[in-house]
KEKE-3310 file (N, C-alpha, C; in steps of 0.2 Angstrom, whole numbers, plus 5000, padded with zeros to 4 digits):
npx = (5225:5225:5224:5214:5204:5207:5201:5189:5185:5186:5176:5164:5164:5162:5153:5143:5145:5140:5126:5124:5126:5113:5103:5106:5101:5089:5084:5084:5075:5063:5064:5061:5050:5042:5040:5037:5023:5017:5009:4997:4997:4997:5008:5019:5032:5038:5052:5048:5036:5020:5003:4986:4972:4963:4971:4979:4970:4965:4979:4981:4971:4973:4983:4978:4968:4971:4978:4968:4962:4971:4972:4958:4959:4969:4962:4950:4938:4926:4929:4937:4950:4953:4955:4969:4977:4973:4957:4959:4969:4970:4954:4944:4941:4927:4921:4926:4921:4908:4910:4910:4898:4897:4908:4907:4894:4894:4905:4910:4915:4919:4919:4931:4939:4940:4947:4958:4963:4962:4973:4982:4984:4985:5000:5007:5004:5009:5022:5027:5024:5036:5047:5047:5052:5064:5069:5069:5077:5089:5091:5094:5105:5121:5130:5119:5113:5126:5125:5117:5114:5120:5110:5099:5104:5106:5093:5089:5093:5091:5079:5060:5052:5059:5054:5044:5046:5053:5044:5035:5040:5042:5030:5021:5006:4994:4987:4995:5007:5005:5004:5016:5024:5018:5022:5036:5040:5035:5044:5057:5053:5052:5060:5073:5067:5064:5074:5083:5073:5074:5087:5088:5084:5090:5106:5108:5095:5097:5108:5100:5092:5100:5107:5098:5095:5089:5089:5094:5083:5072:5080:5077:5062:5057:5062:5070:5060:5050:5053:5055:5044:5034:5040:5043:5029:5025:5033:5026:5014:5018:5025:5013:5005:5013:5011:5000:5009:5012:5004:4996:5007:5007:4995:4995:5001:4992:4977:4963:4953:4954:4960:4971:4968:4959:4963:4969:4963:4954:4962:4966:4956:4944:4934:4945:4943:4939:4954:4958:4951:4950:4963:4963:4953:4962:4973:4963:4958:4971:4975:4963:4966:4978:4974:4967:4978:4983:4975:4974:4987:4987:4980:4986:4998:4997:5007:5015:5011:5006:5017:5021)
npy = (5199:5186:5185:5186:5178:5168:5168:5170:5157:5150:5156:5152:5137:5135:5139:5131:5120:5123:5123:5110:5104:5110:5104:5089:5092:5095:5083:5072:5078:5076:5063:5058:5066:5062:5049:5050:5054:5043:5033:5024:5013:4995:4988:4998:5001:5010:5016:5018:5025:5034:5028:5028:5025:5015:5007:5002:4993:4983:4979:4973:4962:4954:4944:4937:4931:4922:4914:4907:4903:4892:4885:4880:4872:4862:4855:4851:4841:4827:4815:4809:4803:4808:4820:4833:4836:4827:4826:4825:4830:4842:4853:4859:4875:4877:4867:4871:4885:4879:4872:4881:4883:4872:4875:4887:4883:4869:4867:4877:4891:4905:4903:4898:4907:4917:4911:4908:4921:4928:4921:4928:4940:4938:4935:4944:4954:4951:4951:4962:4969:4965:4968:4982:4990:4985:4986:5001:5003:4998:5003:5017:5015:5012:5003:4994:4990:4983:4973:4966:4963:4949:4940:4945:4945:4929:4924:4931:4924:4912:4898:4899:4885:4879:4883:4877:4862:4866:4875:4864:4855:4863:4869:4858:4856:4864:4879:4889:4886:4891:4904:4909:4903:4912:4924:4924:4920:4936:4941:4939:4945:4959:4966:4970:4980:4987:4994:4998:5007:5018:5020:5026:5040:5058:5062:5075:5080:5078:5083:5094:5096:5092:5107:5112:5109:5098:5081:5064:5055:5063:5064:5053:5050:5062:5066:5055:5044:5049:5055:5042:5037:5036:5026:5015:5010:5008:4996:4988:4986:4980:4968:4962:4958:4946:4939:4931:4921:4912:4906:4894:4886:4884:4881:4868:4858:4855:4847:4854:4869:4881:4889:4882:4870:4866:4866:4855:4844:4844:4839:4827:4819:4826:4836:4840:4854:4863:4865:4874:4885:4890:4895:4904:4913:4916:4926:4934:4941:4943:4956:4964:4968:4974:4985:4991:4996:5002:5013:5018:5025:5032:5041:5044:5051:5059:5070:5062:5055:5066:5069:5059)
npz = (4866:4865:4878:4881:4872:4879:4892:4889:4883:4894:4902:4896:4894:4911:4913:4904:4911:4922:4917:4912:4924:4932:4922:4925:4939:4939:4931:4943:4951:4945:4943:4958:4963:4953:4957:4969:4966:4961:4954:4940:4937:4940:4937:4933:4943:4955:4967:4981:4980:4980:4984:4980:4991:4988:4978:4987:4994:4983:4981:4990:4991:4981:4983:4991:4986:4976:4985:4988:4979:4974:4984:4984:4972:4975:4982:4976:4973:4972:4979:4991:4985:4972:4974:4977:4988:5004:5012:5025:5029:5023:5024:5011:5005:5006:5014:5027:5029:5031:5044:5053:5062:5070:5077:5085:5092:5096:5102:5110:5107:5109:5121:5127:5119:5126:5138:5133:5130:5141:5148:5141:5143:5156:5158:5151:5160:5170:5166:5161:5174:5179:5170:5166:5176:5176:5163:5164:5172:5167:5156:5162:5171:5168:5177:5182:5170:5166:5175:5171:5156:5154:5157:5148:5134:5136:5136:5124:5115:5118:5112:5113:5115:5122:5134:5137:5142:5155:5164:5164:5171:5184:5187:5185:5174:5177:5179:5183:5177:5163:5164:5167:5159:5148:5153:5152:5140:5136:5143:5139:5125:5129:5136:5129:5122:5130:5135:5126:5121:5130:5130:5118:5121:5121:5124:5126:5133:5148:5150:5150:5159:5171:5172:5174:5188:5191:5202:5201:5204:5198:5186:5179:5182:5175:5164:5156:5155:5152:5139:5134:5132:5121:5113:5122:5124:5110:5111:5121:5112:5101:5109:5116:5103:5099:5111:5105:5096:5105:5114:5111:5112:5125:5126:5122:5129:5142:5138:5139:5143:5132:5116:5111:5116:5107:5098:5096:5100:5090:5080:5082:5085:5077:5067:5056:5049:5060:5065:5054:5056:5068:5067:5060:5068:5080:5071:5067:5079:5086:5078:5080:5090:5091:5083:5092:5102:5092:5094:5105:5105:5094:5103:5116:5108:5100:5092:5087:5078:5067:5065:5056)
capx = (5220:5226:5222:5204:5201:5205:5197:5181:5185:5185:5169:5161:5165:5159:5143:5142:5146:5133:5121:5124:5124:5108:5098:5108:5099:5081:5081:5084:5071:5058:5064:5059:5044:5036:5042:5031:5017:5013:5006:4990:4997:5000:5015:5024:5034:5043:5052:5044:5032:5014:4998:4980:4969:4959:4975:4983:4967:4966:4986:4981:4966:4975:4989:4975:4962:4978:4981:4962:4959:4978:4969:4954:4960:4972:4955:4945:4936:4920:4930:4946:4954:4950:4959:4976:4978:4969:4952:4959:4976:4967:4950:4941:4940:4919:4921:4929:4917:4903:4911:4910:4891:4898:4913:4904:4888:4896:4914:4910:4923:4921:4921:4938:4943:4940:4951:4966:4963:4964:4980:4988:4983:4989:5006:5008:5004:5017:5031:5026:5028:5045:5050:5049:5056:5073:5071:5068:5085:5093:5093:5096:5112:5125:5128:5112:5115:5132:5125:5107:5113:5123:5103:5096:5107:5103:5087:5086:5094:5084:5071:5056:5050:5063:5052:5038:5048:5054:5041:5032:5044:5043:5025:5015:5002:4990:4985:4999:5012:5005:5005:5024:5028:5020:5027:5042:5042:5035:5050:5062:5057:5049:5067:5077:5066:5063:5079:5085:5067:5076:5094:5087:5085:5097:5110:5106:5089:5100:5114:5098:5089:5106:5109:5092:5095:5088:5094:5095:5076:5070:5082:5075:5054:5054:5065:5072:5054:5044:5054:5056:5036:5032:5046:5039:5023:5028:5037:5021:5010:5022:5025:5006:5004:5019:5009:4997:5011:5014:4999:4997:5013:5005:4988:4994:5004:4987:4971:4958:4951:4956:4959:4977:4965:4952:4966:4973:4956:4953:4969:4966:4946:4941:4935:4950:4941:4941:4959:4961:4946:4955:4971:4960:4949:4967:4973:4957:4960:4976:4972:4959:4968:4985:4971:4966:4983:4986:4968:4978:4994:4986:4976:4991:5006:4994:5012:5018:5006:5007:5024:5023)
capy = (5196:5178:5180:5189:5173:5161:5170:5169:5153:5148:5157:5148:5131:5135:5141:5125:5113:5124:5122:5104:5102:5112:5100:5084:5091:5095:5077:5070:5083:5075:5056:5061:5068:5052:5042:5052:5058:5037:5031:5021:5006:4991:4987:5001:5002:5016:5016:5023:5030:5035:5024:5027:5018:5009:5002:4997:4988:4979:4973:4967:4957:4949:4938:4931:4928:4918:4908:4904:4898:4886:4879:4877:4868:4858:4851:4851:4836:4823:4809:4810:4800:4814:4827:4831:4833:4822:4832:4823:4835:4849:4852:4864:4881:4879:4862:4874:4887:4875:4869:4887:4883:4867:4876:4890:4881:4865:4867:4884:4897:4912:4904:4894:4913:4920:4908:4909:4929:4929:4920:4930:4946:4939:4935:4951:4958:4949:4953:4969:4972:4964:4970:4989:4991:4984:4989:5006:5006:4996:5010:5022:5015:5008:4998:4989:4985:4979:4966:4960:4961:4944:4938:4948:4940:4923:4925:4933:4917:4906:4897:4899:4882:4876:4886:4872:4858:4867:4877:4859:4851:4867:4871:4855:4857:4869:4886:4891:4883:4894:4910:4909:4902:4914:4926:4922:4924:4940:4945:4939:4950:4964:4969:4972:4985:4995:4996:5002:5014:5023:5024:5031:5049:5060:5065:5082:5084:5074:5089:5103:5096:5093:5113:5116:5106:5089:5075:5057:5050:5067:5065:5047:5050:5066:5067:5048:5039:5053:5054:5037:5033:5032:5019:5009:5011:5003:4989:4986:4984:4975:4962:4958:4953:4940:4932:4925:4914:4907:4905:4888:4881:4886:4878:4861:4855:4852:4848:4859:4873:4885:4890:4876:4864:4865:4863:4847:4839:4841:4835:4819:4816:4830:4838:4844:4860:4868:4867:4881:4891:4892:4898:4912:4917:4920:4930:4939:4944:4949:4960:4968:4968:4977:4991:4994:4998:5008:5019:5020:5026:5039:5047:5044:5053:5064:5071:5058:5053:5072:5069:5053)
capz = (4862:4865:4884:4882:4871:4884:4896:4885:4881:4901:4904:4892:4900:4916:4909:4900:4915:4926:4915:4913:4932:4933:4919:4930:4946:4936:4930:4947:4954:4941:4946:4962:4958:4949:4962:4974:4967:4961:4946:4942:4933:4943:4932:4936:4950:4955:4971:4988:4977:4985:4980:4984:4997:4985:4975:4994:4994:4978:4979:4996:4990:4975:4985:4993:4981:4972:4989:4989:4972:4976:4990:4980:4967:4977:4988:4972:4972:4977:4985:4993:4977:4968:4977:4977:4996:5009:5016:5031:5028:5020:5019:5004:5009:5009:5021:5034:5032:5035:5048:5060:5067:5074:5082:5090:5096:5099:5106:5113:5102:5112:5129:5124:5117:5132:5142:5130:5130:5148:5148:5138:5147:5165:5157:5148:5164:5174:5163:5160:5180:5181:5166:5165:5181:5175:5159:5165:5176:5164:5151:5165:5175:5167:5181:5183:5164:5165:5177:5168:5151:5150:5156:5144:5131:5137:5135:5117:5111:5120:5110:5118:5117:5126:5139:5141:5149:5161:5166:5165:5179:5188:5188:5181:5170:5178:5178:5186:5172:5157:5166:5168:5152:5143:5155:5153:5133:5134:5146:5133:5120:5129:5140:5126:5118:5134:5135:5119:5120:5137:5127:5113:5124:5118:5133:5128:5138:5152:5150:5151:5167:5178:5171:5180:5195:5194:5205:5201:5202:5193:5178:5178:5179:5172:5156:5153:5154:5147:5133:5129:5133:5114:5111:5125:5121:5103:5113:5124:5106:5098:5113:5115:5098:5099:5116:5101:5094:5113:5117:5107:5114:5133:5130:5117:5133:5143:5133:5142:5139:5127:5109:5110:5118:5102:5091:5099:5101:5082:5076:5085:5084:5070:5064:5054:5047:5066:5067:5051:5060:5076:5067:5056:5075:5082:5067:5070:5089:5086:5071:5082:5098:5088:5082:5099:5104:5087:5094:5113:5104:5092:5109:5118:5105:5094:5089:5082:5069:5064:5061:5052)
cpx = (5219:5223:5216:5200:5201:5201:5188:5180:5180:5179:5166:5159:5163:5152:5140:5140:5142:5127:5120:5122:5115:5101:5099:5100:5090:5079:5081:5076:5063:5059:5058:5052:5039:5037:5037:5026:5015:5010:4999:4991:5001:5004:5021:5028:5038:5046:5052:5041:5023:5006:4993:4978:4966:4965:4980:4978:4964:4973:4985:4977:4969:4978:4981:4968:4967:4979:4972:4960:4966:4973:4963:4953:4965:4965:4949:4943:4930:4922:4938:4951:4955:4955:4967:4980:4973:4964:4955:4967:4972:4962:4949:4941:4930:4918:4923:4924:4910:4903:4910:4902:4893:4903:4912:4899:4892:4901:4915:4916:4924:4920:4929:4943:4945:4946:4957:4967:4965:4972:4987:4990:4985:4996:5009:5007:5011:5023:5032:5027:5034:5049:5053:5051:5064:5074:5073:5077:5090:5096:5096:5103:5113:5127:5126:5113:5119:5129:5119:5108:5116:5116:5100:5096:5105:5096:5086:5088:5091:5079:5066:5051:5052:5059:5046:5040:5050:5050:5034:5035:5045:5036:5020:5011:4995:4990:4993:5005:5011:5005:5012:5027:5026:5021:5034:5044:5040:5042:5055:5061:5054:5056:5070:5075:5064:5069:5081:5079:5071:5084:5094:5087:5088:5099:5108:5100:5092:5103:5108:5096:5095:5107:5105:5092:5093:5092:5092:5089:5073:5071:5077:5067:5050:5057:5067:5065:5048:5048:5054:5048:5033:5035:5042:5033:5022:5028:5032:5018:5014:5023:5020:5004:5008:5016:5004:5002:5012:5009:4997:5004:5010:5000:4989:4997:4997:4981:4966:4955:4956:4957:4966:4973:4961:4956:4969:4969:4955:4958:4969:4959:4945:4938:4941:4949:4940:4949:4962:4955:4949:4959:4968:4958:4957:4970:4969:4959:4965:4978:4969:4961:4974:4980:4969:4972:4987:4980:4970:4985:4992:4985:4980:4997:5002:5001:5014:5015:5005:5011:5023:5019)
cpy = (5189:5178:5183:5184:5168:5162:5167:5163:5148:5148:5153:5140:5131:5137:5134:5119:5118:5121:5115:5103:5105:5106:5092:5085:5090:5089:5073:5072:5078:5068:5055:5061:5062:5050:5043:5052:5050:5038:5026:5015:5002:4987:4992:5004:5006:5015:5021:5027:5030:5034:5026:5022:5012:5003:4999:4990:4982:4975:4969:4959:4950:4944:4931:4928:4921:4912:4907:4901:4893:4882:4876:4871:4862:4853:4848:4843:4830:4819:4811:4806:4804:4818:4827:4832:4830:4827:4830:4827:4841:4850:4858:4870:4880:4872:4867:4880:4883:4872:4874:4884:4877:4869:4881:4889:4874:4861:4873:4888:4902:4909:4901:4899:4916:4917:4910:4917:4930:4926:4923:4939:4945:4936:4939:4955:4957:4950:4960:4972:4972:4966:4978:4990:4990:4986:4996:5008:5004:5002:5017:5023:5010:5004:4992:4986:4982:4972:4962:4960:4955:4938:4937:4946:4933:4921:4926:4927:4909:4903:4896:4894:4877:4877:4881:4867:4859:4872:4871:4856:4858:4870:4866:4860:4861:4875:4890:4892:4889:4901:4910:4907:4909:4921:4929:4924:4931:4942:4945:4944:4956:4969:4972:4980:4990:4995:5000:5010:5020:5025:5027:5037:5050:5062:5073:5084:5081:5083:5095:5100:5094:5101:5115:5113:5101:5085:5070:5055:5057:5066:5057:5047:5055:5068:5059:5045:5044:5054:5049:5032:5030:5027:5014:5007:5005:4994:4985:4983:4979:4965:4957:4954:4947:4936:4926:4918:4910:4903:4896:4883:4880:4881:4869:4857:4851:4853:4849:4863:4878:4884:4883:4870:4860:4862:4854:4843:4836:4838:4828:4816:4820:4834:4842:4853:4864:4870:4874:4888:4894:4897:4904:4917:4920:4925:4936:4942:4947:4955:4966:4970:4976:4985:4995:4997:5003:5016:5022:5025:5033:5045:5049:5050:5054:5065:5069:5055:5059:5073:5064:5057)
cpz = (4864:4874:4884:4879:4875:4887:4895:4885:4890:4904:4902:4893:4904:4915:4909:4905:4921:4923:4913:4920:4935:4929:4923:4934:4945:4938:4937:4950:4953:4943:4952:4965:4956:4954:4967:4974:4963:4954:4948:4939:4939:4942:4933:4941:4950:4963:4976:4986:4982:4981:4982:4987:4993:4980:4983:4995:4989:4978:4986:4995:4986:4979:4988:4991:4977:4977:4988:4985:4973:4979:4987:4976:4971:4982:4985:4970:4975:4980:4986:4987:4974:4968:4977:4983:4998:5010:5025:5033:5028:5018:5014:5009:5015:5014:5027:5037:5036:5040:5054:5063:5071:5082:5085:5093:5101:5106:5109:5110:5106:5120:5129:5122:5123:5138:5139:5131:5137:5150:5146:5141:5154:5162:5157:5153:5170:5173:5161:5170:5183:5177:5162:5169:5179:5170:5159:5170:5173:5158:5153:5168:5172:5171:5180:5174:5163:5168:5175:5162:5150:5150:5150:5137:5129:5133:5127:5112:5111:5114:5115:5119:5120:5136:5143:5143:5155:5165:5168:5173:5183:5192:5188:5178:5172:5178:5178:5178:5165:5156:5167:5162:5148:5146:5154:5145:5132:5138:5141:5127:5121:5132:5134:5121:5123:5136:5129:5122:5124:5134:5122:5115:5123:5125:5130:5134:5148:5154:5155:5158:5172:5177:5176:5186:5198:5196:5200:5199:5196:5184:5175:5175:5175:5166:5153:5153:5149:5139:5132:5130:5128:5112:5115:5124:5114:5107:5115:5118:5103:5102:5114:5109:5098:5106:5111:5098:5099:5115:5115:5112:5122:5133:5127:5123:5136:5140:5137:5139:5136:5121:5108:5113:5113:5097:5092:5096:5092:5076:5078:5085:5077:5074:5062:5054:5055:5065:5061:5053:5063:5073:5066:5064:5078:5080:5069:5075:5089:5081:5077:5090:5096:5086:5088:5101:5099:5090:5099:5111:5100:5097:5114:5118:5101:5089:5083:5076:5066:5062:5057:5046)
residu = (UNK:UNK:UNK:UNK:UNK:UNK:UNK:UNK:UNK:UNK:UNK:UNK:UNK:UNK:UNK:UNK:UNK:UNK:UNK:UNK:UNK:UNK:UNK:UNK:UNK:UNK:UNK:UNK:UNK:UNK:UNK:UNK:UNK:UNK:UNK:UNK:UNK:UNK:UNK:UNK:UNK:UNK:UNK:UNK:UNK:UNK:UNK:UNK:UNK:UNK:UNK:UNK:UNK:UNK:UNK:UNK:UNK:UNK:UNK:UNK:UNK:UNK:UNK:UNK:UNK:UNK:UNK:UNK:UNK:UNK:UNK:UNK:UNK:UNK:UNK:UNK:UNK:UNK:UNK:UNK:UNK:UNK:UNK:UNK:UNK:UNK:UNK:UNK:UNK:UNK:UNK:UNK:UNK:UNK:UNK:UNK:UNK:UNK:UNK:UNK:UNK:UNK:UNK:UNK:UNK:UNK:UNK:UNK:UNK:UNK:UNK:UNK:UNK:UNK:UNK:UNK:UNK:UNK:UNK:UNK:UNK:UNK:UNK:UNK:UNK:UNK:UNK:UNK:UNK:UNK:UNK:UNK:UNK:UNK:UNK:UNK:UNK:UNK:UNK:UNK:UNK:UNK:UNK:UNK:UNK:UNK:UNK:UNK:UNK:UNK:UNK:UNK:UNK:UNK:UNK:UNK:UNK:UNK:UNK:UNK:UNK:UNK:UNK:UNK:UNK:UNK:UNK:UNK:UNK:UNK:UNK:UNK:UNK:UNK:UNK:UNK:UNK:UNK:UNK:UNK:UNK:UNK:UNK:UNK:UNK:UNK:UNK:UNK:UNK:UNK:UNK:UNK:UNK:UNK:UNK:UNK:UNK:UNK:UNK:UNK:UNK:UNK:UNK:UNK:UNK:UNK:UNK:UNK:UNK:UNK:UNK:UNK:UNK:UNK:UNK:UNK:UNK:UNK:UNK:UNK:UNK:UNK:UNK:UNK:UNK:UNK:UNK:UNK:UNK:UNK:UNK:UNK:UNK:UNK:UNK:UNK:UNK:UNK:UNK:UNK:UNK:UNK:UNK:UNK:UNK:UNK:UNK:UNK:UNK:UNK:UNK:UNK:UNK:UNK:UNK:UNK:UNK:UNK:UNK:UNK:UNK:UNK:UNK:UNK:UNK:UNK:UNK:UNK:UNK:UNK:UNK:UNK:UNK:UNK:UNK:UNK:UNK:UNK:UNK:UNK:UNK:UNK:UNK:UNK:UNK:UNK:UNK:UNK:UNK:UNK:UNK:UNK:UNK:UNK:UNK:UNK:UNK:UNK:UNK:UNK:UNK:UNK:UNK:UNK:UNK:UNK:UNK:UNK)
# end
């Protein structure tokens, strides 16, 4: 009798601390749960939860209605006395907009665009032919990495305004000089991620095309590049948008044409109100450049955006 009650007792126990474990894993289940299926109050935060398009588009809006009424109020006023930055600092937002018919009739904006856009696309074309090449064998042979990464290193540590003196005293200050510099920056950060992109392949598809009989260049253009196309692809998107921060240091050297020439000109003569135009026009272009590359990349890698 004593041990038909333990027994009993035992079961009983185990029952007890399943059915605990079972209410644990619910409540977890339901965490979960909320956290995914998103709420409607934008007080409640839950995390990695899943929000509608129209509340992405309301929190996006706020921040920047909050920096527009700042600036507002910081510029608010009829005489420079008044205000609590200079207009000769900062102007009003509506100073700057009234200020565009000047800086696209006047000062030509879209021919000035055109020149810096073309600068950044023969850079980006240059680094991009010296750069996938070595990326492409760096990721492949050990070797060839052993001997380019203490470069590649170099390079990532670099500041890259270090890069307009000496493409100054190497080049002067013509055509030639801006195409190399911002060459040169896109090499810096475009190597390191076609490299990576080509050793992210797993050695398994490696393993299966030497089983079927691939040499050398095969394993190379037909399993290592194709699989790691979408990584580079990325690197490619990613690296163009980073020629807009360059582009400025390429063109403020000699004041010419382009969008670094307009900003120069107006910090030194005026109007001020161009030089926060220009910055927005660049924003712009690389906003709408980045898109292009997102429409290349969906038609591109269907796939992958059916996975994401």
């Amino acid at each position: 009798m004593a041990e038909e009650k333990k027994q009993t007792t035992t079961s009983g126990a185990g029952t007890g601390s399943g059915a605990g474990g079972a209410t644990a894993e619910s409540a977890v289940r339901v965490k979960l749960k909320a956290g995914v299926g998103g709420s409607n109050s934008f007080l409640d935060l839950r995390i990695r939860e899943t929000i509608s398009g129209w509340m992405w588009i309301v929190l996006g809006i706020i921040p920047i209605l909050l920096l527009l009424g700042v600036w507002s109020l910081m510029t608010a006023g009829s005489t420079p006395e008044a205000r609590h930055i200079s207009p000769t600092i900062l102007p009003s937002p509506l100073e700057v907009v009234k200020s565009f018919p000047a800086l696209w009739f006047d000062r030509a904006l879209m021919r000035n665009l055109f020149v810096s856009f073309a600068r950044v696309l023969g850079g980006f074309g240059i680094a991009v032919a010296l750069m996938f090449p070595l990326g492409l064998f760096m990721g492949s042979f050990t070797k060839i990495k052993a001997a380019f990464t203490p470069l590649a290193l170099f390079g990532a540590y670099l500041p890259i305004p270090t890069l307009v003196p000496l493409t100054l005293s190497l080049f002067g200050t013509g055509e030639s000089q801006k195409l190399i510099f911002l060459a040169l920056a896109f090499s810096v950060y475009l190597l390191p991620l076609i490299v990576a992109a080509v050793d992210r392949v797993d050695d398994t598809y490696l393993k299966t095309a030497y089983t079927l009989g691939a040499g050398r260049r095969s394993a190379v253009t037909k399993v290592l590049l194709p699989m790691a196309w979408p990584q580079i692809y990325r690197a490619l998107r990613l690296g163009f948008g980073v020629g807009w921060s360059y582009i400025l240091l390429a063109e403020m050297v000699d004041i010419g044409k382009g969008l670094g020439g307009l900003i120069i000109v107006s910090q030194r003569r005026g109007p001020r109100e161009h030089i926060y135009l220009i910055l927005v026009v660049i924003v712009l272009v690389a906003f709408l450049t980045d898109k292009a590359w997102s429409a290349g990349e969906k038609r591109l890698f269907p796939y992958r955006e059916a996975k994401g």
